[in-house]
SERO-4910 file (N, C-alpha, C, O; in steps of 0.05 Angstrom, whole numbers):
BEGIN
 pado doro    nc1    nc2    nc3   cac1   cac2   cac3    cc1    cc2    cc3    oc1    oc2    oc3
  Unk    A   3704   2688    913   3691   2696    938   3694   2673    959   3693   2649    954
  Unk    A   3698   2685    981   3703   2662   1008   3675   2656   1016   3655   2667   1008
  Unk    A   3677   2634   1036   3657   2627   1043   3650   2643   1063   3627   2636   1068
  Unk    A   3657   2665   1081   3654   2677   1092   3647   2699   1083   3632   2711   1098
  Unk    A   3652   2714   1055   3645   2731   1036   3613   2718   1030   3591   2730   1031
  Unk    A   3617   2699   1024   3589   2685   1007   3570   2684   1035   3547   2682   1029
  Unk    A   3573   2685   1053   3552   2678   1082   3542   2706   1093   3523   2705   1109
  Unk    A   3556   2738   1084   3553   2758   1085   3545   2770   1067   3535   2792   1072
  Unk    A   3547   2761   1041   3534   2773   1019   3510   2757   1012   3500   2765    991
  Unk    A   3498   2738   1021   3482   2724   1029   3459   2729   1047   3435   2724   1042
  Unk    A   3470   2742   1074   3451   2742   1098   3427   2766   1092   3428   2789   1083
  Unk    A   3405   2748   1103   3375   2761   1096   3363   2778   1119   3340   2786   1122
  Unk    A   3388   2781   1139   3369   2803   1156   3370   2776   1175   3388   2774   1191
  Unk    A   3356   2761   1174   3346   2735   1203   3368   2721   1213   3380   2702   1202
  Unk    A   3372   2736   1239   3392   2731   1263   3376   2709   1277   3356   2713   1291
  Unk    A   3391   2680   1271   3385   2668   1298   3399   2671   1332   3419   2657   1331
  Unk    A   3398   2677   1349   3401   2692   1370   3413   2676   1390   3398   2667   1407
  Unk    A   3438   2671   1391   3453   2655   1415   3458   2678   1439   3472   2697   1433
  Unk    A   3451   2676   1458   3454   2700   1479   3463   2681   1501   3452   2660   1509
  Unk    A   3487   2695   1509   3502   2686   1532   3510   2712   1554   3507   2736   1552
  Unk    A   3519   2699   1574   3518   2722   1593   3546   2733   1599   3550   2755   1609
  Unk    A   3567   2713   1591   3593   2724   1596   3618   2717   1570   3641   2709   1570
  Unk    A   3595   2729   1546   3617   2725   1520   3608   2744   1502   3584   2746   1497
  Unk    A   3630   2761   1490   3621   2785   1473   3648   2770   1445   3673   2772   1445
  Unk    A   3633   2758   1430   3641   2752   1407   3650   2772   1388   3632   2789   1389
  Unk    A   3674   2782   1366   3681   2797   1349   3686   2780   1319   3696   2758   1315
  Unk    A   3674   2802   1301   3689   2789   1272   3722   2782   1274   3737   2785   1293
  Unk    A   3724   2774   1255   3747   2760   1251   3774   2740   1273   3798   2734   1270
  Unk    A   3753   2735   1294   3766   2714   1311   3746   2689   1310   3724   2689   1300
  Unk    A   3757   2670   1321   3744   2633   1320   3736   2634   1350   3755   2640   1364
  Unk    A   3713   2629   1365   3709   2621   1385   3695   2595   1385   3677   2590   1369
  Unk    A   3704   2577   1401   3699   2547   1405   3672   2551   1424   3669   2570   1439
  Unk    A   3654   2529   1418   3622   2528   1437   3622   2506   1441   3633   2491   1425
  Unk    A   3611   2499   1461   3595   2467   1468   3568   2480   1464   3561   2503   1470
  Unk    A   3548   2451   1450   3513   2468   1456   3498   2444   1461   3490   2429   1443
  Unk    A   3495   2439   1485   3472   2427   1508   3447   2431   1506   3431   2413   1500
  Unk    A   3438   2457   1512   3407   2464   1513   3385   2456   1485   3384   2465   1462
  Unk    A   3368   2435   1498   3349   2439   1476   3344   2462   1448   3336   2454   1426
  Unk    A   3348   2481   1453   3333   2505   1449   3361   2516   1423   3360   2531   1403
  Unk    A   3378   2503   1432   3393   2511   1418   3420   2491   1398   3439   2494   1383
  Unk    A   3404   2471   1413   3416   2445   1385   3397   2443   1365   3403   2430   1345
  Unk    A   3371   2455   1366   3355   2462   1346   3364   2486   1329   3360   2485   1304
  Unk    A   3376   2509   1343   3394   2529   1326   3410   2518   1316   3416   2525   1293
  Unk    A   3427   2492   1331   3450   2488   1315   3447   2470   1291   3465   2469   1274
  Unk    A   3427   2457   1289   3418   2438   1266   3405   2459   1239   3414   2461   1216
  Unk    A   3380   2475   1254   3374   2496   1236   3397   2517   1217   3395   2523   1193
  Unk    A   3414   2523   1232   3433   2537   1226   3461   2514   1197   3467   2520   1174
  Unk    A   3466   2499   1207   3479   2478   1185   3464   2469   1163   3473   2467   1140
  Unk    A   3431   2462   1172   3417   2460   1143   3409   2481   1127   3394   2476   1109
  Unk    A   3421   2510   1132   3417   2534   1120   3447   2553   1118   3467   2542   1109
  Unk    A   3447   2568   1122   3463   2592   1121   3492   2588   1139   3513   2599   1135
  Unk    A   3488   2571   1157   3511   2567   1179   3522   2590   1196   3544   2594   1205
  Unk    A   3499   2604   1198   3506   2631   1215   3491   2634   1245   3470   2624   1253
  Unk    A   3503   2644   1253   3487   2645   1288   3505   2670   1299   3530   2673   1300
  Unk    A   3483   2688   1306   3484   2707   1319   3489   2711   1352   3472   2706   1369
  Unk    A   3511   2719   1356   3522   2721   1392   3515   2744   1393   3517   2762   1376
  Unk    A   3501   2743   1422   3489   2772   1430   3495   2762   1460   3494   2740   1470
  Unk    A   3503   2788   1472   3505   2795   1503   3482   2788   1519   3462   2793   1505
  Unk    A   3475   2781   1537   3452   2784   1558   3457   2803   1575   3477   2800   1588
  Unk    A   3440   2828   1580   3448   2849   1588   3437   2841   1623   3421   2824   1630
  Unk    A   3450   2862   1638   3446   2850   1675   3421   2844   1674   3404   2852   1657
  Unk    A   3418   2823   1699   3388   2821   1707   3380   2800   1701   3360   2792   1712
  Unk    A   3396   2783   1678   3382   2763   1655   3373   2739   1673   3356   2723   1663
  Unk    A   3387   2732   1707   3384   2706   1717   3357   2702   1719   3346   2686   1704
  Unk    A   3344   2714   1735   3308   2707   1730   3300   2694   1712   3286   2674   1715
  Unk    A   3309   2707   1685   3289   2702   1662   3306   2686   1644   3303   2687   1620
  Unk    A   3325   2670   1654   3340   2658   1629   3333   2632   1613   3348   2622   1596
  Unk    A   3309   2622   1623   3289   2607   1608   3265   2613   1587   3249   2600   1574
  Unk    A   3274   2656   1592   3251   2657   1583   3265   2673   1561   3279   2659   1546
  Unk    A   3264   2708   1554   3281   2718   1537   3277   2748   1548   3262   2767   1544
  Unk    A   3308   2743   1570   3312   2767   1578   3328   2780   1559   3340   2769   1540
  Unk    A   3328   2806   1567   3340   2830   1547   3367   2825   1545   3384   2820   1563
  Unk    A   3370   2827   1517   3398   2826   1505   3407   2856   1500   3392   2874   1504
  Unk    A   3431   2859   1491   3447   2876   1474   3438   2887   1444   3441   2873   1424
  Unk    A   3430   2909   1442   3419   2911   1412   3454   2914   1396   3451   2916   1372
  Unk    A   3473   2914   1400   3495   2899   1378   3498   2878   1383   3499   2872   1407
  Unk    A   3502   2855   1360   3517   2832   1374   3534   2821   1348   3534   2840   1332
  Unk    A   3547   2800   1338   3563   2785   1323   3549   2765   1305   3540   2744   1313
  Unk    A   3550   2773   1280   3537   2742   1268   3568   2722   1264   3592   2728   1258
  Unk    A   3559   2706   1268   3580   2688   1267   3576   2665   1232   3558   2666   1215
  Unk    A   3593   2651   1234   3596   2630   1213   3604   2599   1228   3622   2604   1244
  Unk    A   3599   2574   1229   3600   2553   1238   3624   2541   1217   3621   2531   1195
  Unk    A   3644   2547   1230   3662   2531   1198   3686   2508   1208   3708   2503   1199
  Unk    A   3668   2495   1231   3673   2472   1234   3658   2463   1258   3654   2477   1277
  Unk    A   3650   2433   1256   3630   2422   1275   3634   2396   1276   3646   2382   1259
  Unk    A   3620   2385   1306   3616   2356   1310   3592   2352   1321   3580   2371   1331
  Unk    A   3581   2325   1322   3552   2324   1332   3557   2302   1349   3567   2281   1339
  Unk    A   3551   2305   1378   3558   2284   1392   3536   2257   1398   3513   2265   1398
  Unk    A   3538   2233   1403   3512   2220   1405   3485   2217   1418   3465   2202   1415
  Unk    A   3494   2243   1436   3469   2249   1447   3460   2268   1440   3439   2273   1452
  Unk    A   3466   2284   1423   3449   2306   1404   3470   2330   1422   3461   2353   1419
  Unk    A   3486   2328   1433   3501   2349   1440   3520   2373   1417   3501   2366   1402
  Unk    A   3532   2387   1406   3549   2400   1388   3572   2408   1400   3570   2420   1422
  Unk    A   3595   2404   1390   3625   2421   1389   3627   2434   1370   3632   2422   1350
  Unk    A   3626   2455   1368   3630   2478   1350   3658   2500   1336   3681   2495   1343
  Unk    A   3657   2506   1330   3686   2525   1321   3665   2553   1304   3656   2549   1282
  Unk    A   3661   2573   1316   3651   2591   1301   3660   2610   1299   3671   2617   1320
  Unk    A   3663   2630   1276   3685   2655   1264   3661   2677   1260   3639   2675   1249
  Unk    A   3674   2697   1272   3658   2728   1270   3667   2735   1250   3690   2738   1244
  Unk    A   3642   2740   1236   3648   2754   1212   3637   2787   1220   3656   2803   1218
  Unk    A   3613   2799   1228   3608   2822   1217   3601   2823   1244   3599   2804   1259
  Unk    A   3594   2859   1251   3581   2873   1274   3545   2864   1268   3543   2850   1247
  Unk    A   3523   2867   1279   3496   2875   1271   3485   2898   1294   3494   2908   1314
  Unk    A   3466   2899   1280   3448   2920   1302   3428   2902   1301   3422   2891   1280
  Unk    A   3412   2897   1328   3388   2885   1332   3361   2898   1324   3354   2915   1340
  Unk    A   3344   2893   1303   3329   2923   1298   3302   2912   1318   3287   2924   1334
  Unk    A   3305   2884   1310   3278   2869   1334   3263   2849   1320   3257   2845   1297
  Unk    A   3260   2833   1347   3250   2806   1358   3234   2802   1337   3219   2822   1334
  Unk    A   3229   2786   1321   3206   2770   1306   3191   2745   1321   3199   2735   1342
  Unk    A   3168   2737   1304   3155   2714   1316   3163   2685   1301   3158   2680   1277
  Unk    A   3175   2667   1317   3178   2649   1310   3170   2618   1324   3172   2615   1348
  Unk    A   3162   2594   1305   3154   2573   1313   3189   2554   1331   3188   2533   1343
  Unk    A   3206   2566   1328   3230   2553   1337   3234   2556   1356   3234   2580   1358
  Unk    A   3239   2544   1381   3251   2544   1412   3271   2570   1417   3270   2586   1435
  Unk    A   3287   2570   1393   3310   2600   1401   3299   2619   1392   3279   2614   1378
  Unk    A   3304   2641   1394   3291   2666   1395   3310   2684   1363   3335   2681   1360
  Unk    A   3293   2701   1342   3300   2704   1322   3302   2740   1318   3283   2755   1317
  Unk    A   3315   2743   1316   3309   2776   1310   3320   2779   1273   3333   2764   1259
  Unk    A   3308   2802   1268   3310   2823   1247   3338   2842   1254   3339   2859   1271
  Unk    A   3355   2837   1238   3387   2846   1245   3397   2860   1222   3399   2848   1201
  Unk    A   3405   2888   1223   3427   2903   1200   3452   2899   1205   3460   2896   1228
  Unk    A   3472   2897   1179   3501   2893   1179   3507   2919   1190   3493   2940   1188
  Unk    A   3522   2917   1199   3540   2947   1210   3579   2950   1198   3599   2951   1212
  Unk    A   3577   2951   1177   3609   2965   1168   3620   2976   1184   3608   2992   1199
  Unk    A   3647   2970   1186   3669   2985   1197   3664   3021   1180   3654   3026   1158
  Unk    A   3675   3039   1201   3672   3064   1185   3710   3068   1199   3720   3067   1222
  Unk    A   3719   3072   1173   3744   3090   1173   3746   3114   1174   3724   3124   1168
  Unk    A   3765   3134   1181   3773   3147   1176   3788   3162   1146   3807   3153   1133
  Unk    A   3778   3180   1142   3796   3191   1119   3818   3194   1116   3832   3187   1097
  Unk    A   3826   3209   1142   3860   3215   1146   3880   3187   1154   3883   3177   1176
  Unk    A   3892   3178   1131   3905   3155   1136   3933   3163   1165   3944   3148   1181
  Unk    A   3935   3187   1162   3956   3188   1184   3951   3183   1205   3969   3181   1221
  Unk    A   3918   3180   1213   3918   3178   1231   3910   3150   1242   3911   3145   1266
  Unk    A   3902   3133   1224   3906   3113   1230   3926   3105   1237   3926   3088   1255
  Unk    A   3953   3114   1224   3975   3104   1224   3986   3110   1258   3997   3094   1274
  Unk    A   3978   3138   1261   3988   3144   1293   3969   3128   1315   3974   3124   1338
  Unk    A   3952   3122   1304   3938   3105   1323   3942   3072   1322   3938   3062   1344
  Unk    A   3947   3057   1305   3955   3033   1309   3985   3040   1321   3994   3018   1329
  Unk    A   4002   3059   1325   4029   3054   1336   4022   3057   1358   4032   3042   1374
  Unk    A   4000   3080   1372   3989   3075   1402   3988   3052   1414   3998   3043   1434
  Unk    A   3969   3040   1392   3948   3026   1406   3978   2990   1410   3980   2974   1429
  Unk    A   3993   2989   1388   4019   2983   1393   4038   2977   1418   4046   2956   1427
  Unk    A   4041   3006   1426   4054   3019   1448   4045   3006   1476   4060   2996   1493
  Unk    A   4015   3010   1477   3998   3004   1499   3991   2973   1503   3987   2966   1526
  Unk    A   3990   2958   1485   3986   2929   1483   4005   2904   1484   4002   2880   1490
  Unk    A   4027   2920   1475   4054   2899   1473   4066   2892   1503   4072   2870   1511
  Unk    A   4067   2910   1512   4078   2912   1541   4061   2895   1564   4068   2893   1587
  Unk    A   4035   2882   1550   4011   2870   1566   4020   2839   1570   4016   2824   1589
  Unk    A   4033   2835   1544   4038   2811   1542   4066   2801   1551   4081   2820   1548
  Unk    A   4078   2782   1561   4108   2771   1572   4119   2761   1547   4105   2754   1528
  Unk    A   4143   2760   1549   4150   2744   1527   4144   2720   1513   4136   2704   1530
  Unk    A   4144   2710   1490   4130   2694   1486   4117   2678   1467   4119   2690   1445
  Unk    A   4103   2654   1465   4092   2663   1436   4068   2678   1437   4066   2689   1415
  Unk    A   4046   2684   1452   4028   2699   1451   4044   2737   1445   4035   2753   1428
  Unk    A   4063   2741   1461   4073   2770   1443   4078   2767   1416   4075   2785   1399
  Unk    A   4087   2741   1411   4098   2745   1379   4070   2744   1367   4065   2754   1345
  Unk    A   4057   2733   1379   4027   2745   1357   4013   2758   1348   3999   2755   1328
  Unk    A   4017   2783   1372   4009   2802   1374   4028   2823   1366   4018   2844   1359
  Unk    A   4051   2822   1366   4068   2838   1344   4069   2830   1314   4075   2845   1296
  Unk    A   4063   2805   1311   4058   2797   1283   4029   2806   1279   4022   2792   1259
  Unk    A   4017   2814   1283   3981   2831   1277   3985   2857   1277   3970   2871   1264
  Unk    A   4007   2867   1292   4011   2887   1292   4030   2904   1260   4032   2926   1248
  Unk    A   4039   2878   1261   4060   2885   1230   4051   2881   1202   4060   2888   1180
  Unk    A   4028   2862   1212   4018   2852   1185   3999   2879   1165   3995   2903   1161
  Unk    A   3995   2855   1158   3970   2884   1136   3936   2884   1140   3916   2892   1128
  Unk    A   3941   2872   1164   3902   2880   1182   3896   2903   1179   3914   2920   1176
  Unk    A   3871   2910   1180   3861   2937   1179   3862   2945   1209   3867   2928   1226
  Unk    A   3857   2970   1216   3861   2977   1245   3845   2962   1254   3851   2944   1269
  Unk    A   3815   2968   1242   3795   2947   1265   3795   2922   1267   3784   2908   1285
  Unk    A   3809   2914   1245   3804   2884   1251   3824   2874   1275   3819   2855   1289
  Unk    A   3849   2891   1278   3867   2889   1293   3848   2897   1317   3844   2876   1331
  Unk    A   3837   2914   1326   3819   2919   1350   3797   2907   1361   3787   2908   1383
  Unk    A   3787   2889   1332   3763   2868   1350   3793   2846   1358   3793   2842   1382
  Unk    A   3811   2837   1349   3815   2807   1357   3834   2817   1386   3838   2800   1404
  Unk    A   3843   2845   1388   3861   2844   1414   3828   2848   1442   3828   2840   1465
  Unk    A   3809   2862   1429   3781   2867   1441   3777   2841   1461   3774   2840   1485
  Unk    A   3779   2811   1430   3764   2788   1443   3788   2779   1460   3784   2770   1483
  Unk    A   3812   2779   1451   3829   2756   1467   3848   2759   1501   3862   2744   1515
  Unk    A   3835   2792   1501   3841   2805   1527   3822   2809   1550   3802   2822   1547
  Unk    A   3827   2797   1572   3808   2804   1591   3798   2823   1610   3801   2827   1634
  Unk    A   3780   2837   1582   3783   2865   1589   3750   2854   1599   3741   2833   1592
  Unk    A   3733   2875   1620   3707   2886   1627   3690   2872   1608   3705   2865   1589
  Unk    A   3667   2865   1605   3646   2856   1594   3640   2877   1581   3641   2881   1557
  Unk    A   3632   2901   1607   3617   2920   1591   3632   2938   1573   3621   2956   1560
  Unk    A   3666   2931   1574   3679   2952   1561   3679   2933   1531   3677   2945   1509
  Unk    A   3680   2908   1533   3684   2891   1507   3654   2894   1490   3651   2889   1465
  Unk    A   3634   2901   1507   3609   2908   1498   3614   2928   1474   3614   2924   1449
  Unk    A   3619   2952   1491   3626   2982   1488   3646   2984   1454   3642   3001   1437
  Unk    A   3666   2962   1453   3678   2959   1433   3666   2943   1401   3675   2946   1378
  Unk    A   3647   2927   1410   3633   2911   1394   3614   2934   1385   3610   2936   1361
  Unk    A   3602   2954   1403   3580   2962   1386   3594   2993   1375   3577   3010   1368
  Unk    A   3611   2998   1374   3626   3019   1362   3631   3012   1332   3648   2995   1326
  Unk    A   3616   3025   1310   3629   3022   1285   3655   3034   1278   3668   3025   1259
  Unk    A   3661   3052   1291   3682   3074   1280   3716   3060   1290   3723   3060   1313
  Unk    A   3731   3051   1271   3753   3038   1276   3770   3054   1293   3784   3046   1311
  Unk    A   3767   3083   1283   3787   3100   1297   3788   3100   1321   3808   3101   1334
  Unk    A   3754   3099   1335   3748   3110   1364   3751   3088   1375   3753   3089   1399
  Unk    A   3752   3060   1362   3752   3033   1370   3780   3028   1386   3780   3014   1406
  Unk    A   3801   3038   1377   3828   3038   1378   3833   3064   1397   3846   3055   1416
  Unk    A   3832   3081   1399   3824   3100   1422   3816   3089   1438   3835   3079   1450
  Unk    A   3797   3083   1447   3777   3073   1475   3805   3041   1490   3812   3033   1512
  Unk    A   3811   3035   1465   3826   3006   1471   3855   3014   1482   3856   3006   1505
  Unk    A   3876   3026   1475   3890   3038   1479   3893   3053   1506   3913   3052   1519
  Unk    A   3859   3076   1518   3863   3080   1539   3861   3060   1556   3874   3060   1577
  Unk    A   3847   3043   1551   3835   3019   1574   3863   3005   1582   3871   3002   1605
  Unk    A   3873   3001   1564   3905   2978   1568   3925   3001   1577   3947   2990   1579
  Unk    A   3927   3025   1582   3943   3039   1595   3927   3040   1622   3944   3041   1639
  Unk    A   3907   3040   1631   3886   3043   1656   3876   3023   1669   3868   3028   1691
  Unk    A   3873   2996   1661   3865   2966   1666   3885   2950   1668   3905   2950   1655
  Unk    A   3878   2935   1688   3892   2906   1695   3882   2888   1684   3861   2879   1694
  Unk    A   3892   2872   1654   3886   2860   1636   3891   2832   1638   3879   2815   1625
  Unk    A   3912   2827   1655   3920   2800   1657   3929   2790   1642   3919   2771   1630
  Unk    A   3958   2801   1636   3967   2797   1616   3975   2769   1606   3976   2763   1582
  Unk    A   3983   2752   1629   3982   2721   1626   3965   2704   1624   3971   2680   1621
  Unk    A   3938   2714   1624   3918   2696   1610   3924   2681   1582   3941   2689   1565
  Unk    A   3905   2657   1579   3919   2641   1563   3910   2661   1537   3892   2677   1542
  Unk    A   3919   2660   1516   3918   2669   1487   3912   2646   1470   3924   2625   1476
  Unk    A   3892   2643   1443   3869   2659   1457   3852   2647   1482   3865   2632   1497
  Unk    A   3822   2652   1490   3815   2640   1509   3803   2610   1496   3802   2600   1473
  Unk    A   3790   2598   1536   3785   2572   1519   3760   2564   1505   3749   2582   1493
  Unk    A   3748   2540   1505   3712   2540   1503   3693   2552   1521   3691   2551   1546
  Unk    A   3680   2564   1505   3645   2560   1521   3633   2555   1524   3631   2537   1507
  Unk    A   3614   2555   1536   3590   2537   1534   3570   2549   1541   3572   2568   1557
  Unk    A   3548   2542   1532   3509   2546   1538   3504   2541   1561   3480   2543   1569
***
């Protein structure tokens, strides 16, 4: 079992709750963090002396008012895994964190900690039965994505994911995160279990959207 296997077959339901306003995190990609805020170098210490997981959730519109306080998030968001870190000397963190699974937010608990904690269900990928159609749909979704990219090494990456032996969705969260697609459309894709419709919805967007195709691959850090 991986350590990423062992951190999901593991997790007890308690999402510690990183909510940002312009990052929709997916399983099976690495997103880099800086973490500044009080509130949440206490997540990041809590989180390493336990389970090493931290939950990315959306901040849904509106959030500027209240972003000291705990404006409304996204009821899907990403548990993540911390599977590499630094601690800087002023109590700052550099991070490297890997999506492992979808959740559903079921709701907020009470807690003595600065960051905010919810009660979270795993959410499985749901396949399809008809393998053919997976098959016709990763050559879509293929079709519609390759052409986004210039030559390159970012195409050869993306034709190498495309050739490899990923499952459709996993292939649809990492083109999801590394394209600069809509917030609310990368939303839209995060809280979709269904791999099939995941790859549908993605497919029309990259035939219909200006994606930017020269953005760097993948993107860079974020921060709190």
């Amino acid at each position: 079992m991986t350590e990423d296997q062992a951190a999901l077959a593991g997790f007890d339901g308690r999402a510690r709750l990183f909510p940002l306003p312009n990052l929709v995190l997916f399983p099976h990609v690495v997103q880099g963090l800086h973490i500044f805020e009080p509130r949440y170098r206490e997540l990041m210490a809590d989180a390493l002396a336990g389970d090493r997981t931290i939950t990315m959730v959306l901040l849904r519109p509106g959030w500027e008012d209240e972003y000291d306080a705990r404006p409304a998030v996204e009821p899907v968001a990403c548990l993540g895994r911390v599977i590499w870190h630094e601690r800087l000397e002023d109590g700052r963190y550099n991070l490297r964190l890997r999506g492992l699974a979808r959740v559903r937010l079921a709701e907020e608990v009470p807690t003595d900690r600065l960051y905010r904690v919810a009660r979270a269900d795993l959410m499985p990928d749901v396949l399809p039965a008809d393998l053919g159609r997976l098959t016709s749909l990763r050559r879509r979704l293929s079709e519609a994505a390759l052409p986004r990219f210039p030559d390159g090494p970012a195409r050869q990456q993306v034709a190498e994911l495309f050739a490899g032996d990923a499952p459709l969705g996993q292939v649809c969260d990492v083109l999801a995160y590394a394209l600069p697609l809509p917030l609310e459309l990368k939303q839209a894709l995060l809280a979709e279990p269904h791999a099939d419709l995941r790859a549908e919805v993605l497919a029309d967007a990259l035939r219909t959207t200006d994606t930017g195709a020269g953005r760097r691959f993948p993107p860079d850090f974020s921060s709190n």
